[in-house]
TORPA-4810 file (N, C-alpha, C, O; in nm, 3 decimals):
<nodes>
NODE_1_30.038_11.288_-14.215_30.041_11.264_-14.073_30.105_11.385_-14.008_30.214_11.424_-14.049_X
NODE_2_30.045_11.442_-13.913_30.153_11.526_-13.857_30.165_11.513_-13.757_30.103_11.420_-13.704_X
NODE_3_30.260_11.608_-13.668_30.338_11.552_-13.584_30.220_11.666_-13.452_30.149_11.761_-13.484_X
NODE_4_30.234_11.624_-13.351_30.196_11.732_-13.223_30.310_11.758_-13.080_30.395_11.677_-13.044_X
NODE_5_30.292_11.846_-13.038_30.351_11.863_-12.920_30.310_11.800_-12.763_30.272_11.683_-12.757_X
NODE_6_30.316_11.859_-12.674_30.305_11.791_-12.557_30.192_11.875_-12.507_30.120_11.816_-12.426_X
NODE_7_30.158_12.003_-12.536_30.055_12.077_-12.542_29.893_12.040_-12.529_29.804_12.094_-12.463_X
NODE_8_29.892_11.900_-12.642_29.779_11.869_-12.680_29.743_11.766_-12.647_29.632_11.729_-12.685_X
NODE_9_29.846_11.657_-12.537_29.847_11.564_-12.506_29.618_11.497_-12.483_29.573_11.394_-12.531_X
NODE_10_29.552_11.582_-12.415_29.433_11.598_-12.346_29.365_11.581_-12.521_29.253_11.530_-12.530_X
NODE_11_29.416_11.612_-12.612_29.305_11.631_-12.753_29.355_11.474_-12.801_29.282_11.424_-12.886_X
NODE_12_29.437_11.416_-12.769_29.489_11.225_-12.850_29.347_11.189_-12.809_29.277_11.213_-12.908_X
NODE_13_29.285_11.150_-12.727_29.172_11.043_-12.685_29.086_11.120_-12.782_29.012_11.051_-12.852_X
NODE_14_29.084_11.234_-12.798_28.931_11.261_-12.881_28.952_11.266_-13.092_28.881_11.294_-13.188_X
NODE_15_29.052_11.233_-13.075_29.137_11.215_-13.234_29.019_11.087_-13.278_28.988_10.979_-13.229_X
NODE_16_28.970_11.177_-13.411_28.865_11.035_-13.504_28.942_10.955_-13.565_28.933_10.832_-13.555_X
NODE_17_29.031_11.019_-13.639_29.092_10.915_-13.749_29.191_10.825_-13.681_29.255_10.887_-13.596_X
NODE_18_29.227_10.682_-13.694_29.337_10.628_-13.644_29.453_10.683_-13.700_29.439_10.729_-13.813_X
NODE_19_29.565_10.692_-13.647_29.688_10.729_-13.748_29.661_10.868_-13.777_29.778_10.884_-13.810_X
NODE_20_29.612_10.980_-13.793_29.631_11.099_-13.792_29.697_11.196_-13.702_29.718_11.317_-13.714_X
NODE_21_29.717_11.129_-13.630_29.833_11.199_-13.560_29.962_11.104_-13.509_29.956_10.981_-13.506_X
NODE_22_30.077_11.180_-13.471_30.220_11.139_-13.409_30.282_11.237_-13.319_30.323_11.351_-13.339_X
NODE_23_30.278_11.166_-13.221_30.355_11.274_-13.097_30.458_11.283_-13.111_30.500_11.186_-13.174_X
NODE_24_30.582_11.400_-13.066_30.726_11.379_-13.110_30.757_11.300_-13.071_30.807_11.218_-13.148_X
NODE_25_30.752_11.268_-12.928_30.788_11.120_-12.874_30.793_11.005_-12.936_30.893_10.935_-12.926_X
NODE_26_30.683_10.967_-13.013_30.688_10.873_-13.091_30.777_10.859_-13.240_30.814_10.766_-13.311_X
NODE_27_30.785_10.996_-13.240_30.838_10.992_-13.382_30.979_10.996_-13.374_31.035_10.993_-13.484_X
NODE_28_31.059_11.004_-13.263_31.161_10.986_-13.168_31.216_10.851_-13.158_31.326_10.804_-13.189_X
NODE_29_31.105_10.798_-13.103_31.099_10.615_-13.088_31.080_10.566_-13.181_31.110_10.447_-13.180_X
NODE_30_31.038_10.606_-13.277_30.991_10.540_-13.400_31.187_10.564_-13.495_31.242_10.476_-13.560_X
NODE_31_31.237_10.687_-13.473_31.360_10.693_-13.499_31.443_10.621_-13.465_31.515_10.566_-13.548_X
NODE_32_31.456_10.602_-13.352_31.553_10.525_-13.238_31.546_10.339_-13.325_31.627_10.251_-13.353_X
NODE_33_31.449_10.354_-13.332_31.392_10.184_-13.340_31.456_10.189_-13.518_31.552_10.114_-13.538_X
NODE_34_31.419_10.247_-13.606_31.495_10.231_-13.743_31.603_10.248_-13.734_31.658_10.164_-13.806_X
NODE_35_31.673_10.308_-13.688_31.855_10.307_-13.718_31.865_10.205_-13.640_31.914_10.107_-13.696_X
NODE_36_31.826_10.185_-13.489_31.856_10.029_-13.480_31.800_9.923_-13.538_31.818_9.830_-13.459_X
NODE_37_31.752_9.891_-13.615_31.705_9.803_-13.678_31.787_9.814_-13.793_31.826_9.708_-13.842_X
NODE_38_31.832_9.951_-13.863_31.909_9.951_-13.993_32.050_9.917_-13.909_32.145_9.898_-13.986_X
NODE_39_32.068_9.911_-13.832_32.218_9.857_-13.763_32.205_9.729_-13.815_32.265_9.682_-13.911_X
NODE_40_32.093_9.658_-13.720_32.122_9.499_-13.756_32.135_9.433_-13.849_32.168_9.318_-13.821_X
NODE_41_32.120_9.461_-13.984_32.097_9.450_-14.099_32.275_9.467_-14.125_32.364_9.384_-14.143_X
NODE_42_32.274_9.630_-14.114_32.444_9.685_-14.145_32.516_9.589_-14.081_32.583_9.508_-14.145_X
NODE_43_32.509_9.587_-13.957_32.653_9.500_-13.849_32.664_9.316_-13.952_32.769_9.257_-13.978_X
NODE_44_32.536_9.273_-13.985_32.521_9.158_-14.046_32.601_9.160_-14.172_32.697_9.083_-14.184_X
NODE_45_32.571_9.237_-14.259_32.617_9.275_-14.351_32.804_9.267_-14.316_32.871_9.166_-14.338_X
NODE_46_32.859_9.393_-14.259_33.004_9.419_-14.210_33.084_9.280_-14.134_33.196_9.229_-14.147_X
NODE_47_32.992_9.258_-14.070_33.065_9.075_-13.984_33.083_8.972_-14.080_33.173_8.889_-14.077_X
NODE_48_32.985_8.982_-14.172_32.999_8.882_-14.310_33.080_8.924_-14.395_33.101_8.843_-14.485_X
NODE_49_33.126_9.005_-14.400_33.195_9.064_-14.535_33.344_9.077_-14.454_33.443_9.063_-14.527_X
NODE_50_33.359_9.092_-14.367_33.530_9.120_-14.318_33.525_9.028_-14.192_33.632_9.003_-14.136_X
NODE_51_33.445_8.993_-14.158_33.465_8.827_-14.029_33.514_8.936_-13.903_33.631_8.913_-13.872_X
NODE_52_33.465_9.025_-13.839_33.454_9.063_-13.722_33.524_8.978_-13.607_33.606_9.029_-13.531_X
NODE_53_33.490_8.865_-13.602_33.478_8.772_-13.520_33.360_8.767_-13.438_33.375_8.690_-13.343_X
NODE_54_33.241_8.828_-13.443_33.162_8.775_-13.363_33.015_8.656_-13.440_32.957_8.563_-13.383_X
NODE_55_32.997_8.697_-13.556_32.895_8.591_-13.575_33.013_8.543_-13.701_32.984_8.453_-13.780_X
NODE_56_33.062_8.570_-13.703_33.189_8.562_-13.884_33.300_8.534_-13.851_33.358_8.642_-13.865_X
NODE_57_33.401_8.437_-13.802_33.528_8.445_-13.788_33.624_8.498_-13.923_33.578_8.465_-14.032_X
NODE_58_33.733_8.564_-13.925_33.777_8.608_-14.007_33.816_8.508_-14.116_33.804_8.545_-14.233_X
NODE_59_33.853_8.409_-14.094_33.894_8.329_-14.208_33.763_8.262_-14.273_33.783_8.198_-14.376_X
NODE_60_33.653_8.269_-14.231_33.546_8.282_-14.305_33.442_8.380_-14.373_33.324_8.375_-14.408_X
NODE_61_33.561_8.486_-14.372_33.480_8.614_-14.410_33.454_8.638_-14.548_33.548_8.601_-14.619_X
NODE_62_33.356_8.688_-14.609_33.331_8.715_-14.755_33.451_8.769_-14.807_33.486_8.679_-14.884_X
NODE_63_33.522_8.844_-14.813_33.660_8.886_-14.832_33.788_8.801_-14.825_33.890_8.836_-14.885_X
NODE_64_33.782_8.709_-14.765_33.854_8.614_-14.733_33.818_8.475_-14.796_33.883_8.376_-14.762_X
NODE_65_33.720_8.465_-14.884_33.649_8.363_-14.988_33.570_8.262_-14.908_33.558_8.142_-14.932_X
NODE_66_33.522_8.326_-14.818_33.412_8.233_-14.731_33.248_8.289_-14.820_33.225_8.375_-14.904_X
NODE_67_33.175_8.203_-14.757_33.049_8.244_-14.837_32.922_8.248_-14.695_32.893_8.160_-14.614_X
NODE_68_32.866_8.401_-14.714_32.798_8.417_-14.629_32.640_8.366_-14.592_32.572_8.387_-14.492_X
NODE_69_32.604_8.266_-14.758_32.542_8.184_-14.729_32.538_8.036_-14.697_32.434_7.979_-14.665_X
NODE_70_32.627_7.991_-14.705_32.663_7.822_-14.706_32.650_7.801_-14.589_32.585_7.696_-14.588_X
NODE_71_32.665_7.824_-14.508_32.691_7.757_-14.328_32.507_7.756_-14.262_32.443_7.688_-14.182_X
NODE_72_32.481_7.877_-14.351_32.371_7.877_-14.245_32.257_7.772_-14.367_32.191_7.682_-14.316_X
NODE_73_32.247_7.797_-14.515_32.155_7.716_-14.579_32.117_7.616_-14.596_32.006_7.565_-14.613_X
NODE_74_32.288_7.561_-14.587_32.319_7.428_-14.553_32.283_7.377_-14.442_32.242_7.264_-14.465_X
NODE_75_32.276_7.409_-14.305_32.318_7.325_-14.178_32.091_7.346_-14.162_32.031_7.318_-14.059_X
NODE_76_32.016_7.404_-14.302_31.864_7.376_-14.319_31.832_7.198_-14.313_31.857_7.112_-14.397_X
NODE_77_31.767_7.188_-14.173_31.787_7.016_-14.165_31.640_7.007_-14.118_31.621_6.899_-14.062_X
NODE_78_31.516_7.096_-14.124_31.400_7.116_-14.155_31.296_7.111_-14.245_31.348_7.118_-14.356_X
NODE_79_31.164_7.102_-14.257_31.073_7.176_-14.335_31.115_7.137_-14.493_31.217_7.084_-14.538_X
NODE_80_31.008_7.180_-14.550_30.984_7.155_-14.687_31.053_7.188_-14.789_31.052_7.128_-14.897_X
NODE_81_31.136_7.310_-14.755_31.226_7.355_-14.889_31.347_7.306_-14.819_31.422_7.403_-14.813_X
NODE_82_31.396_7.219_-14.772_31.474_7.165_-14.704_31.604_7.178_-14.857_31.715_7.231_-14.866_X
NODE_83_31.534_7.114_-14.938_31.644_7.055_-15.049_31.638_7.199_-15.134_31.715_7.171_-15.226_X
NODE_84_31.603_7.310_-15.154_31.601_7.379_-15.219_31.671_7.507_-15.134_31.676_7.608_-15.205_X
NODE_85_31.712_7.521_-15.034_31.785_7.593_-14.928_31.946_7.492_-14.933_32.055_7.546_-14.918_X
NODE_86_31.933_7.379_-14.951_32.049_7.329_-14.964_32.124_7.328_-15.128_32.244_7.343_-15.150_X
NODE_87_32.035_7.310_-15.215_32.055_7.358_-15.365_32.125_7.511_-15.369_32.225_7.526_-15.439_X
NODE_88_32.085_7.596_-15.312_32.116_7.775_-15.308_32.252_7.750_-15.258_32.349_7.774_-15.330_X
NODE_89_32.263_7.709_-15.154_32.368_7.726_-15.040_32.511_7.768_-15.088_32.580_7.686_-15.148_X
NODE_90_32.556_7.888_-15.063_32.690_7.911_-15.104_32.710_7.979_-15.253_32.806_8.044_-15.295_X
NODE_91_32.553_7.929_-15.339_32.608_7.991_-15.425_32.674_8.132_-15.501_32.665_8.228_-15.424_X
NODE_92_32.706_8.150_-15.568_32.726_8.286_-15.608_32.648_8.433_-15.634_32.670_8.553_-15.616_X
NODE_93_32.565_8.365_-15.676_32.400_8.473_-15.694_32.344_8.476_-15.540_32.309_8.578_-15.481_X
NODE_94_32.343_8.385_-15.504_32.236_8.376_-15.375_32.324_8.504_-15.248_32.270_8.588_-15.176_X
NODE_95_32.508_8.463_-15.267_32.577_8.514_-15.179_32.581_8.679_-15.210_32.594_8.746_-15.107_X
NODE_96_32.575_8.734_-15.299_32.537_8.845_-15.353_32.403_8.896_-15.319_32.395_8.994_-15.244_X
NODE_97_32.304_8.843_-15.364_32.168_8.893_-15.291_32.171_8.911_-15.186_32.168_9.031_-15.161_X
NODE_98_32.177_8.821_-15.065_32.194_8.807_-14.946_32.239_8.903_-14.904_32.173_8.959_-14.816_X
NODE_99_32.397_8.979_-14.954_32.490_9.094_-14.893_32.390_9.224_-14.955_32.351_9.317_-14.885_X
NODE_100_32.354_9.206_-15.129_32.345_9.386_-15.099_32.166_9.396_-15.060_32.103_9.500_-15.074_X
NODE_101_32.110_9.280_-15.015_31.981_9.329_-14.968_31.996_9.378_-14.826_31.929_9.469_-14.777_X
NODE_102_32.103_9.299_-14.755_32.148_9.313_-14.584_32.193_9.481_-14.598_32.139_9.557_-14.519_X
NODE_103_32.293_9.541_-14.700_32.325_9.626_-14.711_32.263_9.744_-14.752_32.285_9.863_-14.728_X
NODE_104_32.168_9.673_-14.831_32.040_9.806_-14.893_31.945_9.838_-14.781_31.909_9.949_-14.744_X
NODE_105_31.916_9.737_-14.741_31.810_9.720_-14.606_31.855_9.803_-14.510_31.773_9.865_-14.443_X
NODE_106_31.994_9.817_-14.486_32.084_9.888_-14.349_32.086_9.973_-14.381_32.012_10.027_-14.298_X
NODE_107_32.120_10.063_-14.460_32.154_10.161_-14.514_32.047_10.250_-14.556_32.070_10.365_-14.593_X
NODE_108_31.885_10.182_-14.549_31.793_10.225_-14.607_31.718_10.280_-14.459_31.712_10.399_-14.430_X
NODE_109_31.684_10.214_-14.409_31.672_10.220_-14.258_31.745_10.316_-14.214_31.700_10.429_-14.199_X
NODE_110_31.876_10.282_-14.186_31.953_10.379_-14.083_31.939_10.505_-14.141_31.894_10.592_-14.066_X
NODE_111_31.968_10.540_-14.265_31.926_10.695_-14.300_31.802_10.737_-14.330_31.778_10.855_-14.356_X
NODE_112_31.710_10.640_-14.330_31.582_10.674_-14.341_31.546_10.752_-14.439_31.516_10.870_-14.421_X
NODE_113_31.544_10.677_-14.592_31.518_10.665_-14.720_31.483_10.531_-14.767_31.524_10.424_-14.721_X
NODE_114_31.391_10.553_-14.875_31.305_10.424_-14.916_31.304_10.313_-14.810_31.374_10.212_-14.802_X
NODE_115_31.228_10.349_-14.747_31.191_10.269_-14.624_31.039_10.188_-14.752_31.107_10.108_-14.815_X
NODE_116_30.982_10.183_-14.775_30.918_10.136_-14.862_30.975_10.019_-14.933_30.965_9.904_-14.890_X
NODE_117_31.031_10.050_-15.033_31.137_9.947_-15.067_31.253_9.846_-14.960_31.300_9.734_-14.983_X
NODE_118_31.268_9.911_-14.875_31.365_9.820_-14.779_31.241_9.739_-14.703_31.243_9.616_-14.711_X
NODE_119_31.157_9.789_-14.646_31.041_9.708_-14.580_30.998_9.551_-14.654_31.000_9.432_-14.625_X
NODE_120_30.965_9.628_-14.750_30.948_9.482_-14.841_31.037_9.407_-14.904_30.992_9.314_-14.970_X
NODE_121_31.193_9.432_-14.899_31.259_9.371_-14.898_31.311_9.318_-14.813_31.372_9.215_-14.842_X
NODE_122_31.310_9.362_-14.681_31.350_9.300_-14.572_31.210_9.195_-14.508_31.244_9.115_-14.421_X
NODE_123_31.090_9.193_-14.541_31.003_9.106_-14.471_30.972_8.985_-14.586_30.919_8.877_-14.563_X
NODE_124_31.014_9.027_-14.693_31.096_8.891_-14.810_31.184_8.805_-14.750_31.168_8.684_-14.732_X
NODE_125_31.316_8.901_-14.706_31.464_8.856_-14.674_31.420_8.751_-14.558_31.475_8.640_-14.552_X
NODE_126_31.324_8.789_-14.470_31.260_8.770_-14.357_31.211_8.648_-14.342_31.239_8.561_-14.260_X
NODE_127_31.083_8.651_-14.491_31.035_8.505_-14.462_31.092_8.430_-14.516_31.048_8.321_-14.481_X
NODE_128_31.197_8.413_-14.613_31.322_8.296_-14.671_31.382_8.262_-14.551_31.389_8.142_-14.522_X
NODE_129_31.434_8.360_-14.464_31.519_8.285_-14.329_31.411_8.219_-14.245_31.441_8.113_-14.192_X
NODE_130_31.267_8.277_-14.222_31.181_8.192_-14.139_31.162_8.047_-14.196_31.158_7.941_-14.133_X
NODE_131_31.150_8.072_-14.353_31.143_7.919_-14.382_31.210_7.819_-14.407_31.168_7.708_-14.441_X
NODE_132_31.339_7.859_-14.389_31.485_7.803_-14.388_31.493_7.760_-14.275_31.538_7.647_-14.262_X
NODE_133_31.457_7.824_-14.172_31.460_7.750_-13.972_31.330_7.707_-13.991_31.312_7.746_-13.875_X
NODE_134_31.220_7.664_-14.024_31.127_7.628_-14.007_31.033_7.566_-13.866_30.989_7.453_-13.846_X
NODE_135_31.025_7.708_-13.774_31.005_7.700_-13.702_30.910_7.609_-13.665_30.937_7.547_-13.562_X
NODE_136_30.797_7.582_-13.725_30.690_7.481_-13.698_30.706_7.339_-13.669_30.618_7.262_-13.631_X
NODE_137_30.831_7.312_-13.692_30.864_7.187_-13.642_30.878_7.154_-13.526_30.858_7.250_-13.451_X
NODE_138_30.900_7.071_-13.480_30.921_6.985_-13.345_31.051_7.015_-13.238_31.159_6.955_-13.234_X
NODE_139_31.011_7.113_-13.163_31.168_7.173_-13.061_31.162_7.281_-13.068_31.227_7.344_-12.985_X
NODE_140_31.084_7.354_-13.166_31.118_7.516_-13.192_31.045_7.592_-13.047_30.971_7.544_-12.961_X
NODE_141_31.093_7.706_-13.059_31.063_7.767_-12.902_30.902_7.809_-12.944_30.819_7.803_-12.854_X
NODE_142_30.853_7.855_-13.097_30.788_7.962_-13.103_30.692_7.883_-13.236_30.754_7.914_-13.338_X
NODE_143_30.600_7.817_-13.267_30.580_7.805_-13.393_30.469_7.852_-13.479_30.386_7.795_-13.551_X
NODE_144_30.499_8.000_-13.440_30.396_8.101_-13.526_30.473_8.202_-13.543_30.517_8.229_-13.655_X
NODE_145_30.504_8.277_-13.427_30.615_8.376_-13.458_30.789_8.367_-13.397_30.850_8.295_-13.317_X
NODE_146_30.822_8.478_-13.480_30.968_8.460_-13.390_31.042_8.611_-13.456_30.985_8.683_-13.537_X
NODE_147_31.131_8.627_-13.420_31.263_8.732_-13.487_31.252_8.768_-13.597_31.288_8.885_-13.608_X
NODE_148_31.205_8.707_-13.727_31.200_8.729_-13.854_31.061_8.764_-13.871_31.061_8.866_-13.939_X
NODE_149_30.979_8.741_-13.852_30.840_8.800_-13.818_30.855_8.955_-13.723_30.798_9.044_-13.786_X
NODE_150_30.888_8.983_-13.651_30.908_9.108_-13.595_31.014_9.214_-13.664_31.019_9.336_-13.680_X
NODE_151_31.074_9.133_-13.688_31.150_9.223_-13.764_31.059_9.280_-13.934_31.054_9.395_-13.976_X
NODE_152_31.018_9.195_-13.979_30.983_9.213_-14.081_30.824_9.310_-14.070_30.785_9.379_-14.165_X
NODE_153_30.759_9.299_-13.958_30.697_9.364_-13.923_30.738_9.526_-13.866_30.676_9.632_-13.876_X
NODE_154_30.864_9.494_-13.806_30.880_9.620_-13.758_30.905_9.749_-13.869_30.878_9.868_-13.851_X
NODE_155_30.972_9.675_-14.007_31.025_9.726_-14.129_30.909_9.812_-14.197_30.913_9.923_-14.250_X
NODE_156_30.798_9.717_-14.177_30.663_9.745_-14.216_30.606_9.890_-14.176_30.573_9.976_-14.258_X
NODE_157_30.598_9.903_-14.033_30.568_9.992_-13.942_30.654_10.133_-13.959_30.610_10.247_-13.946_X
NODE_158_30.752_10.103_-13.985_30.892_10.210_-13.980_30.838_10.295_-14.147_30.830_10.418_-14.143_X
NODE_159_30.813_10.241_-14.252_30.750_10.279_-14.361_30.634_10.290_-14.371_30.606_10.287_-14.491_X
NODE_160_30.507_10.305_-14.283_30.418_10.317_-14.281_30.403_10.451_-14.229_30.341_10.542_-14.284_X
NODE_161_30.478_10.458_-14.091_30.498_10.586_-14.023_30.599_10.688_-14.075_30.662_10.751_-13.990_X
NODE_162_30.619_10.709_-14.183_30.724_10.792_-14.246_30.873_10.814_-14.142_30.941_10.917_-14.151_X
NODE_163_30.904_10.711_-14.053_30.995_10.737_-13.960_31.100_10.765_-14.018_31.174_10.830_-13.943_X
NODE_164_31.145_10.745_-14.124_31.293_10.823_-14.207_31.243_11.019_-14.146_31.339_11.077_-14.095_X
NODE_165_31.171_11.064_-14.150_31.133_11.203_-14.188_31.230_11.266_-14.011_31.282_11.375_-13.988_X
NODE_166_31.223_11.178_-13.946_31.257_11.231_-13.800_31.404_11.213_-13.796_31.437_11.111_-13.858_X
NODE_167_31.506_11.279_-13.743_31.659_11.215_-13.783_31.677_11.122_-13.853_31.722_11.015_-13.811_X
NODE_168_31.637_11.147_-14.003_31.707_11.070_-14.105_31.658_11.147_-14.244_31.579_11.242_-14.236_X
NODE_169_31.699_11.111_-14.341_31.687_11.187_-14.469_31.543_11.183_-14.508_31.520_11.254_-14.606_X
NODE_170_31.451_11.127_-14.464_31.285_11.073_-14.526_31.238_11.205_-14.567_31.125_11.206_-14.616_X
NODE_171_31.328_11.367_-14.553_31.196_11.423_-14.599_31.274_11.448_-14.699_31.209_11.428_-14.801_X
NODE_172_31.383_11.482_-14.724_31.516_11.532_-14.816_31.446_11.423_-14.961_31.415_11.452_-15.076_X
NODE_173_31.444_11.322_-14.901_31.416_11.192_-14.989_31.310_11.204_-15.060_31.311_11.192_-15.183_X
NODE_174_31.235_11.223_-15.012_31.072_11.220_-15.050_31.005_11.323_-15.162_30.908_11.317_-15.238_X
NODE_175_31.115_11.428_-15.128_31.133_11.536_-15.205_31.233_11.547_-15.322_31.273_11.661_-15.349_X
NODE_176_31.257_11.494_-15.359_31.351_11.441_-15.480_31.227_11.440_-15.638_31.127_11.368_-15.627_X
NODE_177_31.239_11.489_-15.721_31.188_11.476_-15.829_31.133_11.295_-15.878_31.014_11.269_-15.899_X
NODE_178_31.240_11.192_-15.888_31.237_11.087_-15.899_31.132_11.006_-15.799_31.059_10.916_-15.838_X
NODE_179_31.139_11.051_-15.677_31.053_11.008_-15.572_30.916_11.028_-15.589_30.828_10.942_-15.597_X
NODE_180_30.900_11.205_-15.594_30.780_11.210_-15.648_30.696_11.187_-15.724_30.577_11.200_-15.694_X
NODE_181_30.737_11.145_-15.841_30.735_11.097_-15.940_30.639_10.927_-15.906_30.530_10.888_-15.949_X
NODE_182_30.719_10.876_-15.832_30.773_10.725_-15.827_30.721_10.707_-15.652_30.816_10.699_-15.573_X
NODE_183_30.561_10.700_-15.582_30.581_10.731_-15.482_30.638_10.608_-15.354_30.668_10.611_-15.235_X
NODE_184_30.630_10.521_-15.446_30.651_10.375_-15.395_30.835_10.409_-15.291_30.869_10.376_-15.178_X
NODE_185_30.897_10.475_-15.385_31.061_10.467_-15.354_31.044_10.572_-15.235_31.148_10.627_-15.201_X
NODE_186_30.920_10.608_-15.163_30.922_10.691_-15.054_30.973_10.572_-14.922_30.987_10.611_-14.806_X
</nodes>
């Protein structure tokens, strides 16, 4: 994919291939939008693990022997895996996954490396919480899409468009022996 200037703006409409080109602008916005997106992931991650106080009070913080899955797996009073979201809840494996995927995901994003791997781990992470709220039920605002769908889409998009490569490590990365090698971990 490469990138164009503002020069050529008049040659985009006559472009054959879809996706063969990226304006800096976009690849700008396309930046802007992954580190914030690898924020939300990170801040989730950091509020759970030391209780911030804003979604985590401190005495329920992972550090403080609270568990950053129990409150939310548990209070699953929905949908079909109803009993199998309440089975997980709190446990030890589950509370671990939960943190270093939030943390791999943030961290993967915001510096913009293996966006590949974080994409599909985050639109995983994505549809376990969609089907844990199970939106399709009765009251929900939205019952096709919502937050976890966009997000998991957006993850998608962010690794599709090599957006690590623009303020963030994606080309440093990509260029790594192991990577090349391995093109998936792009």
């Amino acid at each position: 994919m490469s990138v164009i200037g503002r020069g050529t703006a008049a040659h985009l409409e006559n472009v054959e291939a879809p996706g063969s080109i990226l304006t800096h602008a976009a690849a700008k916005a396309l930046a802007v939008l992954r580190v914030s997106t690898g924020f939300v992931f990170l801040w989730a991650f950091l509020d759970k693990t030391f209780g911030f106080g804003y979604a985590t009070p401190s005495a329920k913080a992972w550090i403080n022997g609270g568990s950053p899955t129990k409150g939310f797996l548990s209070s699953v009073d929905v949908g079909p895996f109803q009993s199998f979201f309440h089975s997980i809840a709190g446990d030890t494996w589950t509370n671990w996954a939960f943190m270093l995927g939030l943390l791999g995901i943030g961290l993967a994003m915001t510096l913009g490396i293996g966006l590949r791997v974080a994409a599909g781990a985050g639109a995983l992470m994505m549809a376990f919480m969609w089907a844990a709220e199970w939106p399709i039920a009765s009251g929900s605002s939205n019952p096709i899409t919502d937050y976890h769908f966009i997000y998991a889409v957006v993850g998608i998009v962010l690794a599709l468009t090599y957006a690590g490569h623009t303020w963030g490590l994606g080309r440093r990365w990509a260029a790594l022996p192991i990577v090349q090698k391995n093109r998936w971990l792009i």
